[in-house]
Structures are given as structure tokens and as C-alpha cells.
VOPAGU-2260 file (C-alpha; in pm, 1 decimal, decimal comma):
REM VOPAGU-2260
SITE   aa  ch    i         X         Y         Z
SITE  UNK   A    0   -1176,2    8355,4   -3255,9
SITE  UNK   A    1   -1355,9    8051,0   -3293,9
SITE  UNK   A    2   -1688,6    7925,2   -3466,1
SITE  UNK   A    3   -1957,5    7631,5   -3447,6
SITE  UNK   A    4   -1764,8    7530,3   -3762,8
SITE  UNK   A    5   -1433,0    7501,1   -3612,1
SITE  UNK   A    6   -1553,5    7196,1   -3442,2
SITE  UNK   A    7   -1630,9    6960,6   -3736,4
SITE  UNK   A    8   -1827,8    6658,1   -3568,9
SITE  UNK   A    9   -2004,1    6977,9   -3391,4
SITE  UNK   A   10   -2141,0    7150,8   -3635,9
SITE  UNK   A   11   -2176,2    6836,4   -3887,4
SITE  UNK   A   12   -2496,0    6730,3   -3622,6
SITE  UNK   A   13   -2626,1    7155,2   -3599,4
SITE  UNK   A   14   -2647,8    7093,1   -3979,7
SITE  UNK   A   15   -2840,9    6788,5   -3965,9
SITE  UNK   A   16   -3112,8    6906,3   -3715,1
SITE  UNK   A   17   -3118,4    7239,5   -3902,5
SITE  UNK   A   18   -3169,2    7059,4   -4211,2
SITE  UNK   A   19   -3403,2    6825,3   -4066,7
SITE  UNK   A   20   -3639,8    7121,4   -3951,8
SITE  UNK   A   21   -3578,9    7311,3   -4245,9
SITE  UNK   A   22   -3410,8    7575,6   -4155,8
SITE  UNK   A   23   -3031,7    7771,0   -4241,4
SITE  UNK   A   24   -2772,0    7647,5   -3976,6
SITE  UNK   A   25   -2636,4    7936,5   -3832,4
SITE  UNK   A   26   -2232,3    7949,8   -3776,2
SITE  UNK   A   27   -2234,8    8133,4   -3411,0
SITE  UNK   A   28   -1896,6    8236,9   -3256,9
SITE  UNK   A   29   -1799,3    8030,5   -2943,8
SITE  UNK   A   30   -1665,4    8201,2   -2600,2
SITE  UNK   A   31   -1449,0    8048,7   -2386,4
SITE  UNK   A   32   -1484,5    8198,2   -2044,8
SITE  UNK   A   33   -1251,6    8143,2   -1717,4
SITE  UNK   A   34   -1500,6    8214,2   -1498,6
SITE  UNK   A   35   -1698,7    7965,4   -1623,7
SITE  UNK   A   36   -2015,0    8183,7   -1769,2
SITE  UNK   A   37   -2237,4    7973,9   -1972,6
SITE  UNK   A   38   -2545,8    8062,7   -2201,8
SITE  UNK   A   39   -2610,9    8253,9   -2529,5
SITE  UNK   A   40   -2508,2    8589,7   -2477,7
SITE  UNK   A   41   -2474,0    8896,3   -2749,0
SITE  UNK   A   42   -2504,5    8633,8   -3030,8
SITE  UNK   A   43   -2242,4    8388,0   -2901,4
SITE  UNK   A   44   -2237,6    8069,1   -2731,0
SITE  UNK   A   45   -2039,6    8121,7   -2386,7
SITE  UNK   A   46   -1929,0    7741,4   -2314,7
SITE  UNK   A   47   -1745,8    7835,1   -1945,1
SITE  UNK   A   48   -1404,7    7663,0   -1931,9
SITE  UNK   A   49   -1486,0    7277,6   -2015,5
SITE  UNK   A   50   -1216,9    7042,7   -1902,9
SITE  UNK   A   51   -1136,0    6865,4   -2262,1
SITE  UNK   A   52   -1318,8    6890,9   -2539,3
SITE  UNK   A   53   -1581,8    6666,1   -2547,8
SITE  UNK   A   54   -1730,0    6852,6   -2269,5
SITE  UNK   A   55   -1703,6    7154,0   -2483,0
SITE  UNK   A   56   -1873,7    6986,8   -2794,0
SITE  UNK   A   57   -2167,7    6890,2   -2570,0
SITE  UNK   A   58   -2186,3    7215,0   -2414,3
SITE  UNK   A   59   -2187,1    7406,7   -2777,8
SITE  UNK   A   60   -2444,6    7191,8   -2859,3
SITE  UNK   A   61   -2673,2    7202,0   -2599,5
SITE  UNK   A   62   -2690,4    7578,2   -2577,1
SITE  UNK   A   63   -2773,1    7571,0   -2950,9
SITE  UNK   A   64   -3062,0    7361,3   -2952,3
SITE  UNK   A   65   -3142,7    7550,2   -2611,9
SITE  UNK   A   66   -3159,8    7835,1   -2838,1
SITE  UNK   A   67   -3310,3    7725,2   -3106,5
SITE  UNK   A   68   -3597,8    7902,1   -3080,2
SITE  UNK   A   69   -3436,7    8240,2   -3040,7
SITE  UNK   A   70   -3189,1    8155,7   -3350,9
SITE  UNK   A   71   -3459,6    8032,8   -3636,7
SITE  UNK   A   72   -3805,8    8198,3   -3503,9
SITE  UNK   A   73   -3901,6    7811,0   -3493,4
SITE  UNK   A   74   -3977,4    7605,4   -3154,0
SITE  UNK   A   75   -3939,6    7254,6   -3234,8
SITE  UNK   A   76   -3761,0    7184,0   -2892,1
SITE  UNK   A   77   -4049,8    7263,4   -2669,4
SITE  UNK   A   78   -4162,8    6919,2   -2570,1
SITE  UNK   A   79   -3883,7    6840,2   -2234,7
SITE  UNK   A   80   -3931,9    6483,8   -2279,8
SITE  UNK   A   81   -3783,6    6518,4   -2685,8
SITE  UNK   A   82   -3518,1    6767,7   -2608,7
SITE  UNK   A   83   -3370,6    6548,7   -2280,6
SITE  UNK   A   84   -3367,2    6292,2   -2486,0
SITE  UNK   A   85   -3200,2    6396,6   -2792,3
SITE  UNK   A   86   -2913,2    6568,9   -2562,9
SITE  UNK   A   87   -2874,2    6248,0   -2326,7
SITE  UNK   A   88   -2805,7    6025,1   -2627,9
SITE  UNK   A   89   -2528,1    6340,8   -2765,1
SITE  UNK   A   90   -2428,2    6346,7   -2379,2
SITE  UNK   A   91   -2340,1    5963,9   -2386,2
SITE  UNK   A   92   -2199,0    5899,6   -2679,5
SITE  UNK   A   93   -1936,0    6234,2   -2599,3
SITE  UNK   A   94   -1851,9    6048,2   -2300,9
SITE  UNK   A   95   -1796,6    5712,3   -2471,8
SITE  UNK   A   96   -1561,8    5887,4   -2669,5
SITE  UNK   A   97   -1349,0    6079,2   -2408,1
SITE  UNK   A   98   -1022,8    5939,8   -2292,7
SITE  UNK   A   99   -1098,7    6145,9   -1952,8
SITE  UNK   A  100    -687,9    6216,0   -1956,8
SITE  UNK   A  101    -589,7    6374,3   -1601,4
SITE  UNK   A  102    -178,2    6413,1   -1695,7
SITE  UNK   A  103    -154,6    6658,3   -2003,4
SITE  UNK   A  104     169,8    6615,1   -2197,9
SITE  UNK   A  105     243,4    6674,7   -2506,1
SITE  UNK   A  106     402,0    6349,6   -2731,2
SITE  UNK   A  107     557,3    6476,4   -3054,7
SITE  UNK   A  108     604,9    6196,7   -3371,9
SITE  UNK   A  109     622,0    6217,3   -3691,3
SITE  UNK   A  110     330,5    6149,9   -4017,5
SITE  UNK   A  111     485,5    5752,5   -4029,1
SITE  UNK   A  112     441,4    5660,3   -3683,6
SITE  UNK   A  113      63,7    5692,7   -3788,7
SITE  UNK   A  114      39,3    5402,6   -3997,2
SITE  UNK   A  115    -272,8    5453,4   -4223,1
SITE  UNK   A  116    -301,7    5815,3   -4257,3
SITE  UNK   A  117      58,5    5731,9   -4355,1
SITE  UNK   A  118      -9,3    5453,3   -4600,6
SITE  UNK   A  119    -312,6    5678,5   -4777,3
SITE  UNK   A  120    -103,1    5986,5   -4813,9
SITE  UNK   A  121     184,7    5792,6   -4942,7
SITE  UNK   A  122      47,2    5494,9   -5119,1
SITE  UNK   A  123    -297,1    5679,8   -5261,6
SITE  UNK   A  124    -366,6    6030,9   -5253,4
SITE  UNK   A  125      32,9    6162,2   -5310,7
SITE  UNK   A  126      13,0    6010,7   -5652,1
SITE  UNK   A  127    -328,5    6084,5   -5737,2
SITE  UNK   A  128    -274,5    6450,0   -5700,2
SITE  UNK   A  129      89,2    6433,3   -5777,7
SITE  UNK   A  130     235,6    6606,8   -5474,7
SITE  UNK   A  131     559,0    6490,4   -5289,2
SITE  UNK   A  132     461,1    6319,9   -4941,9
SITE  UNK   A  133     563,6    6534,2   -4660,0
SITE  UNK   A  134     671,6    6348,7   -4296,0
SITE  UNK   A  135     521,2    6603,8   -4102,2
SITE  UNK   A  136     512,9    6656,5   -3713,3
SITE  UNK   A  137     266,1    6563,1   -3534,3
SITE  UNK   A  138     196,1    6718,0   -3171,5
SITE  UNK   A  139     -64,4    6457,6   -2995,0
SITE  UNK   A  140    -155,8    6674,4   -2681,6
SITE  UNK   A  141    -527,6    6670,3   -2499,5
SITE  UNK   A  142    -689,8    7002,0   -2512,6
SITE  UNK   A  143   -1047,5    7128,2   -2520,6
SITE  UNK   A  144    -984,6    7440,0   -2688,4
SITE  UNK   A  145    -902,8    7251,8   -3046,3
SITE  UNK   A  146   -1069,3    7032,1   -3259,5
SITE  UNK   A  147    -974,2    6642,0   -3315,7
SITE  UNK   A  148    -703,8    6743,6   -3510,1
SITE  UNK   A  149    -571,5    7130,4   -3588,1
SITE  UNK   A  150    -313,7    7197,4   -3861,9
SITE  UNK   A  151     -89,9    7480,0   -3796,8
SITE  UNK   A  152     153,5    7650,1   -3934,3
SITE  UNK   A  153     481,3    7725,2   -3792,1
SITE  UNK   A  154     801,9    7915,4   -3877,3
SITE  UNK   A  155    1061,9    7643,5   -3824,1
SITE  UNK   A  156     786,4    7352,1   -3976,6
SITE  UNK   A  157     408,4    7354,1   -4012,0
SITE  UNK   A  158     235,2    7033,4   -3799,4
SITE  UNK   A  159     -70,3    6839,2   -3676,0
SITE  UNK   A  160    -211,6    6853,0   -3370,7
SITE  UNK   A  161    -427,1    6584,4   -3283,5
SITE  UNK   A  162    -606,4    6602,5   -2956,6
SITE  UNK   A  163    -574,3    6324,8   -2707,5
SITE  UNK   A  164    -897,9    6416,1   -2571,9
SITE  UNK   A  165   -1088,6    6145,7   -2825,4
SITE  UNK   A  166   -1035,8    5806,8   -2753,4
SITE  UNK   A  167   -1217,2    5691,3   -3034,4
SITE  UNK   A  168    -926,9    5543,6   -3342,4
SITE  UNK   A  169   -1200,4    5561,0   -3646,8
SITE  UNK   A  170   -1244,3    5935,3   -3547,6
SITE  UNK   A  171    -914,0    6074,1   -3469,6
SITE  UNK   A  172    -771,5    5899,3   -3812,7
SITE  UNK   A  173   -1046,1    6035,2   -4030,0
SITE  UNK   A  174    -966,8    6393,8   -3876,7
SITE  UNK   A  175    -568,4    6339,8   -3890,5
SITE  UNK   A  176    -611,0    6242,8   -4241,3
SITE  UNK   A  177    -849,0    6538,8   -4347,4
SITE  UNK   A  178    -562,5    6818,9   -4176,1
SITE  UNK   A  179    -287,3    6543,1   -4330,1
SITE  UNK   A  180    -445,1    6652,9   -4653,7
SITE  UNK   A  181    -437,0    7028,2   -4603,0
SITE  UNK   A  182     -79,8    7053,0   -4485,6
SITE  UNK   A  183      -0,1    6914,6   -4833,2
SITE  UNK   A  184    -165,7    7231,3   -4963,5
SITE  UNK   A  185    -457,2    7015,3   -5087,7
SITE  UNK   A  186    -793,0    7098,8   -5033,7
SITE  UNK   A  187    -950,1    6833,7   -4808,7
SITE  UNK   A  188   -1308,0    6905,9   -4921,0
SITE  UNK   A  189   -1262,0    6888,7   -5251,5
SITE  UNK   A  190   -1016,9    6590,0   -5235,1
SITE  UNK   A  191   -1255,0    6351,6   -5057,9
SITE  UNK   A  192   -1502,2    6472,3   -5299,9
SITE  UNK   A  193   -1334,1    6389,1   -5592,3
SITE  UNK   A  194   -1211,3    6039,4   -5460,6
SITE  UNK   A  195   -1581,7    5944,9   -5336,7
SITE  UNK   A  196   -1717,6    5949,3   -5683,2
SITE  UNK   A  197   -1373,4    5720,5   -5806,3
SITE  UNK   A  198   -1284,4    5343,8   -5732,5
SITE  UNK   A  199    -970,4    5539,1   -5505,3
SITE  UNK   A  200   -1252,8    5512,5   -5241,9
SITE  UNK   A  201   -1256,3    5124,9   -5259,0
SITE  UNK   A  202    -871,3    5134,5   -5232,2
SITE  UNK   A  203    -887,2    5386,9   -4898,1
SITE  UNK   A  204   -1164,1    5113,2   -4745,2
SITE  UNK   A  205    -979,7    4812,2   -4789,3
SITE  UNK   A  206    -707,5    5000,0   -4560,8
SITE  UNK   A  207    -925,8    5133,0   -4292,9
SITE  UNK   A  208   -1011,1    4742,3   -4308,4
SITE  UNK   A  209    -700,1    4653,4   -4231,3
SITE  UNK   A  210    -642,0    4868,2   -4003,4
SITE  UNK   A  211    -930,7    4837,3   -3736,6
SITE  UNK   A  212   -1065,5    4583,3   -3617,5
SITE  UNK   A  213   -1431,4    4618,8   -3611,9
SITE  UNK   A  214   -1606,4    4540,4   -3968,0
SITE  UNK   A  215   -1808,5    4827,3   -3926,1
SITE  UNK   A  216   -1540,5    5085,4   -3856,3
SITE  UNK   A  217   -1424,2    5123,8   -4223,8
SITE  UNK   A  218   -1752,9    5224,9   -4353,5
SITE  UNK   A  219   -1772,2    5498,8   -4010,8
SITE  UNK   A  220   -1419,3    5556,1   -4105,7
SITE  UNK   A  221   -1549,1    5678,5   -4490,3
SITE  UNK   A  222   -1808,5    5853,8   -4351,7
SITE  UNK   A  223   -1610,9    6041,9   -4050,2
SITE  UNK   A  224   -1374,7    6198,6   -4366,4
SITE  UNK   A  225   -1699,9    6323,5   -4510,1
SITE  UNK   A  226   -1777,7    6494,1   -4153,0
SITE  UNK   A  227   -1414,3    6630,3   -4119,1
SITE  UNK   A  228   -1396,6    6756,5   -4469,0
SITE  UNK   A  229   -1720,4    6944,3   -4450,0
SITE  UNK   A  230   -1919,0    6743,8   -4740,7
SITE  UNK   A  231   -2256,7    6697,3   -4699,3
SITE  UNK   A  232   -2407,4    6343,2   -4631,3
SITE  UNK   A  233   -2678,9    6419,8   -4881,7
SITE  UNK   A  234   -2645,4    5991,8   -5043,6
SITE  UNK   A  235   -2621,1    5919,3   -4681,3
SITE  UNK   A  236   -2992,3    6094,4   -4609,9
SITE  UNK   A  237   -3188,4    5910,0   -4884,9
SITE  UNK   A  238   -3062,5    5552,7   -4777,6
SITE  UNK   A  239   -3095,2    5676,5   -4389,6
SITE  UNK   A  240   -3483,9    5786,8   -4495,0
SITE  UNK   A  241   -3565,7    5430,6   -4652,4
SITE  UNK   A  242   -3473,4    5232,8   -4349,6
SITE  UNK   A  243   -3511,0    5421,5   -4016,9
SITE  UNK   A  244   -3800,4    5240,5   -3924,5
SITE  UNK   A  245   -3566,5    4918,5   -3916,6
SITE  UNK   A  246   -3223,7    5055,0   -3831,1
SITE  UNK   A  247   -3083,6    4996,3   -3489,6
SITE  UNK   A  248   -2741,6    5154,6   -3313,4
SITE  UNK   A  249   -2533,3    4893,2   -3216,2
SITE  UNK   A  250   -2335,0    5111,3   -2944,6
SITE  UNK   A  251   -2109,1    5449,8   -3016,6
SITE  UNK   A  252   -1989,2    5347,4   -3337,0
SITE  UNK   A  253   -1787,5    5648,1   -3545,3
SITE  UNK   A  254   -2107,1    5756,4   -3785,9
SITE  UNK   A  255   -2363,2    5762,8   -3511,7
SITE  UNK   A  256   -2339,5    6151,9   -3522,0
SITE  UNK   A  257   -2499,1    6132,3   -3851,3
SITE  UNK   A  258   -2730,0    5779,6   -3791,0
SITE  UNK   A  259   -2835,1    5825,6   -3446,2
SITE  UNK   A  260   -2927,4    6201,5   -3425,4
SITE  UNK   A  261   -3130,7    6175,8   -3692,7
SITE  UNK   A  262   -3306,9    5856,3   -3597,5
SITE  UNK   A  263   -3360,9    6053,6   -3256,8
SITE  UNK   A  264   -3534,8    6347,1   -3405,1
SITE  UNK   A  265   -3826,6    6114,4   -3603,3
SITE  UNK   A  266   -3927,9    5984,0   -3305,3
SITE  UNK   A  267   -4147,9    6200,3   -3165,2
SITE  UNK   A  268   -4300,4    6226,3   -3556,7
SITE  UNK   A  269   -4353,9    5918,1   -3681,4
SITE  UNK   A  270   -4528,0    5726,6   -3398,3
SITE  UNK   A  271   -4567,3    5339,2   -3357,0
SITE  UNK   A  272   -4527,8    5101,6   -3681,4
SITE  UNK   A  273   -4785,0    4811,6   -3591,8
SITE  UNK   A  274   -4732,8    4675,1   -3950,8
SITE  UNK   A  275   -4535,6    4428,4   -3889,6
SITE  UNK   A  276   -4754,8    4300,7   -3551,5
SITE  UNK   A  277   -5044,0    4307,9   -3736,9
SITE  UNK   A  278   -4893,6    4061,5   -3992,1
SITE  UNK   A  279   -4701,2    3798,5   -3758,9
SITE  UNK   A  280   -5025,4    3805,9   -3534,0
SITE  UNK   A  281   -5208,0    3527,3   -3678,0
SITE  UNK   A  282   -4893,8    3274,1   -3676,9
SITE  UNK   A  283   -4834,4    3391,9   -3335,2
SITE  UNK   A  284   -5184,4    3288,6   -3227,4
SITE  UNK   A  285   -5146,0    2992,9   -3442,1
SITE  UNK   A  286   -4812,6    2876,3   -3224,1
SITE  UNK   A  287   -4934,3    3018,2   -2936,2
SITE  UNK   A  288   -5227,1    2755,3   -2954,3
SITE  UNK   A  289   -5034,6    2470,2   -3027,1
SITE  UNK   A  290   -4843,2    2512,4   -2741,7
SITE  UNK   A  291   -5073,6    2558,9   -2537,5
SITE  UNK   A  292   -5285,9    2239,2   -2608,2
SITE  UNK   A  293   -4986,2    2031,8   -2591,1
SITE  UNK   A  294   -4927,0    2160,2   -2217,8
SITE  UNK   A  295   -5243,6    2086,2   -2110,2
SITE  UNK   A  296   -5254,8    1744,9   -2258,3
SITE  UNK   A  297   -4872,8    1668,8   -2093,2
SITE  UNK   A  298   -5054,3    1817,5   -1769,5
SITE  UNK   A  299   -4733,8    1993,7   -1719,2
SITE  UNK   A  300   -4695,2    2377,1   -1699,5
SITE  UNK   A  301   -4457,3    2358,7   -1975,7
SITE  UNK   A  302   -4285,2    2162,0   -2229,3
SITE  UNK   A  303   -3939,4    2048,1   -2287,6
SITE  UNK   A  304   -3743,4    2190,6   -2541,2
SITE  UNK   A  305   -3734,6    1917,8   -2796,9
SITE  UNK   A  306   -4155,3    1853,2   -2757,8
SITE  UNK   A  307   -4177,4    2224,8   -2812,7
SITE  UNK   A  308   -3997,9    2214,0   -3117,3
SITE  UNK   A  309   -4177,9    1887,0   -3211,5
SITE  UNK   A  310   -4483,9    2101,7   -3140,2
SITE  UNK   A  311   -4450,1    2420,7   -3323,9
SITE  UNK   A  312   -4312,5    2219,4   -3683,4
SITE  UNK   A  313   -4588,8    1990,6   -3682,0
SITE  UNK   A  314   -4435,6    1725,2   -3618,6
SITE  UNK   A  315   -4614,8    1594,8   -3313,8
SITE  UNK   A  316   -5001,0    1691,2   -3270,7
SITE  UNK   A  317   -5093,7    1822,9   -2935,4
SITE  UNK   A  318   -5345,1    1534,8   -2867,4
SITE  UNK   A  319   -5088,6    1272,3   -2973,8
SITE  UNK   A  320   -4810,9    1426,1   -2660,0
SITE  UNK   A  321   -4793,8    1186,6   -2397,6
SITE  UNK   A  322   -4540,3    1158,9   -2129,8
SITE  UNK   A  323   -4303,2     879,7   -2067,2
SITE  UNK   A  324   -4364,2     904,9   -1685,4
SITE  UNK   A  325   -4707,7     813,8   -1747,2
SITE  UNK   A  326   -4671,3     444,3   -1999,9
SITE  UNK   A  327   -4432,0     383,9   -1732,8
SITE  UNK   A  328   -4571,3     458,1   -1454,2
SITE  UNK   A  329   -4831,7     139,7   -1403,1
SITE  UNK   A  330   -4467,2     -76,6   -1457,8
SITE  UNK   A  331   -4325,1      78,6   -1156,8
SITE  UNK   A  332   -4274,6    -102,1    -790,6
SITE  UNK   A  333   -4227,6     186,1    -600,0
């Protein structure tokens, strides 16, 4: 049987929205279905028979917030415009993520072919919790029945599969490393907990920034273990809530599904900040002028790029702009 919360970066954005509009997240059992029947049905979420699994992420999600009305007695979805929205941005960023694999095999390797979940376990977390380091199997297969990575156990040797259906590095290594942890007979959750309040944290994100490439994948990376262990992002709301009106997404980075979603949902609330207009108005006009007076003195329709910074610092006065051409021109023969 599975759940909402068997699909960690799933359920990590129900929980945000539910917590935005104050209300309980509810953890509904999801239905796959060969026949492909889709909709909310005898309290489940029937999700068809997606072809990998970010497909079947959007799908769980959509029907909830479809059904949000019928699950917490609250409409906050019924403006279209808000709702299309909010489930284009989840529908795009899924599909940034996909690898869109058409040949399913299965590629089996072990814990050390995956270099920083390997390093972290080994290096970090092994010692800190003093528990021997186990080179593990790993199954990497694309599937979208699982999560990003599934830890099972098995009678010859317990393993890790991690789905092949992400693309995305900063995600599939935060979720490796989470199951990683729980093969080891550690609980992940309380693990990343304990190492988020320690400078072991510090040590974990001068890996990750080793190990991608992007600056800003470490910190997604940090986050992402938070998503995958099932911590709340409660530090992560209070410095999201003192700079939404300036933050910007810069593309499908890993932590969007906390950022993003949320920066989605205020929209419709919080309408237009003129503040800032208001302020820069009078130097605009200000510029604007000087600019203007200085084309109309060059009689040209604009200025060159050196006379329009000459213009705007001060250095030249509009009434003082005179054109080369022009002292010149009397000069000329032809």
C-alpha cells in the first residue's frame, strides 16, 4: 500500500500549502490503476498508471489540491487563474527534473561507486554514531511506482534503490543518503536532526561543495536531506517570510519545492509593492530630465553612450552638449 508520505518531495510541498492555509495535512493512500482511472475516489487518490514517477508526483498532487476543498472544508483553490498557476510552475519544474528514460534496465553498484554519499557515511556520520560502514548494493533502475530512493530489505543482502527517473544530482544524493542512513539501522530523521544543530553540518556542506558544481547546490543539497528525512523547514519559513517580497527563482534549483511553492501561494495575497517605485521616482524624473534636455540641445534623437554617462554624473550640463559635427561643420569644403 502506499501513502502521500511515501513520496517525500510529494508530501514535503502538501505540508507546506496545508500549513500555509492553516490546516492538518492529510496522509491519503495512493492507487495505482492499469486502466488508467484518475480522481479522488473512496478517500484515495487514483493516479492511473503514470509512465515514471515524476508524472506520478504531479498527478498526486494535483488531485490533492483539486480536492482540497472536499479534504479540509476550506476552498482556497477556487480562483482558476491561482490554482493553474500554482500547478504549471509544480508541472515544470517535475519535468525539468525527469530524465524521460525510454530503455528500463536495471544497473546494480555498490555504496562506493557513489562518491559523496560514500565519503559522508564513511568519513562523517559512521564515526559520529559509531556504526561500522556497510558497502551496500545499490539497484539504480527508473520506476514510477517508488520514490527517489527505496531501501529494502532482502534475504541474501538488504539494498538501495534509487530511481533513474530524476535527473536532478542534488536530489537523488540527498535521498540516497537519507535511505544510506536507514540501512545502517540509523534513524534518518533524527540523524539529520541532530547534525543540523552541530558544526558536522559545516563538514557535510563543504562536501556537497565539492562535489557539484553549482554554488547554490550545497545549500539545496542541505535542505533536500531535510525534505527526505521528514524534518520540518520551520528556520527555513521565518527567513523565507522576511524576504519574499525580494526573492527571485533562478531556474529548477533542488529547494524550489520549498522556495517557489510558497512564493507562489502569496501572490494572489499580498498584491503590488510600489514602495520601492515610489522612492526611486524622483531620481528617475531627475535623470530622465537630464537626458532629455541634452537630446534636444544635440538635436539628435539620442545620445551616445559616453555623453549619456557624461550626462547623468554631472559631469557635462545639458546646455553646455554640443556636437563636434557642428564646430566643424563651417571648416568643411564639401
Amino acid at each position: 500500500m502506499y501513502n502521500i508520505s511515501n513520496y517525500k518531495m510529494v508530501e514535503s510541498v502538501l505540508r507546506s500549502i496545508c500549513k500555509y492555509h492553516d490546516v492538518k495535512f492529510i496522509d491519503i493512500e495512493v492507487k495505482f490503476d492499469k486502466e488508467d482511472k484518475m480522481g479522488f475516489l473512496d478517500g484515495k487518490l487514483f493516479i492511473g498508471n503514470p509512465t515514471n514517477l515524476s508524472l506520478a508526483m504531479y498527478r498526486i498532487i494535483s488531485l490533492y489540491i483539486m480536492n482540497f476543498e472536499s479534504l479540509h472544508s476550506k476552498d482556497v483553490f477556487c480562483d482558476d487563474v491561482y490554482r493553474f498557476n500554482l500547478l504549471n510552475a509544480i508541472f515544470n519544474y517535475l519535468r525539468k527534473i525527469s530524465s524521460f528514460q525510454e530503455e528500463k534496465e536495471d544497473i546494480i553498484q555498490r555504496l562506493y561507486q557513489q562518491t559523496l554519499s560514500w565519503i559522508i557515511m564513511k568519513d562523517i556520520i559512521c564515526p559520529a554514531f559509531d556504526v561500522e560502514i556497510k558497502n551496500c548494493r545499490l539497484v539504480l533502475y527508473p520506476t514510477p511506482w517508488l520514490d527517489v530512493a527505496c531501501y529494502a530489505e532482502d534475504e541474501k543482502e538488504d539494498f538501495v534503490l534509487l530511481n533513474t527517473d530524476i535527473s536532478n544530482e542534488v536530489i537523488k544524493q540527498a535521498a540516497l543518503l537519507c535511505e544510506i542512513i536507514t540501512l545502517h539501522g540509523l534513524n534518518a530523521k533524527d540523524v539529520i536532526s541532530y547534525i543540523d544543530g552541530t558544526d558536522i553540518i559545516d563538514k557535510i556542506n563543504g562536501i556537497a561543495k565539492l562535489a557539484f558544481t553549482n554554488d547554490n547546490d550545497a545549500s539545496d543539497f542541505i535542505i533536500m536531506l531535510k525534505v527526505f528525512s521528514g524534518l520540518d523547514l520551520d528556520e527555513e519559513w521565518k527567513v523565507l517570510s522576511t524576504t519574499l517580497k525580494t526573492a527571485q527563482m533562478n531556474g529548477p534549483g533542488a529547494s524550489w519545492w520549498f522556495l517557489g511553492i510558497i512564493e507562489k501561494l502569496l501572490d494572489p495575497v499580498r498584491g503590488s509593492d510600489w514602495s520601492t517605485y515610489r522612492e526611486m521616482e524622483p531620481y528617475y524624473k531627475e535623470v530622465q530630465n537630464k537626458i532629455d534636455k541634452a537630446r534636444k540641445k544635440s538635436g539628435r534623437a539620442g545620445l551616445t553612450y559616453e555623453a549619456l554617462l557624461r550626462t547623468i554624473s554631472g559631469e557635462v550640463q545639458p546646455e553646455d552638449v554640443k556636437l563636434i559635427e557642428r564646430n566643424l561643420g563651417s571648416d568643411r569644403i564639401w
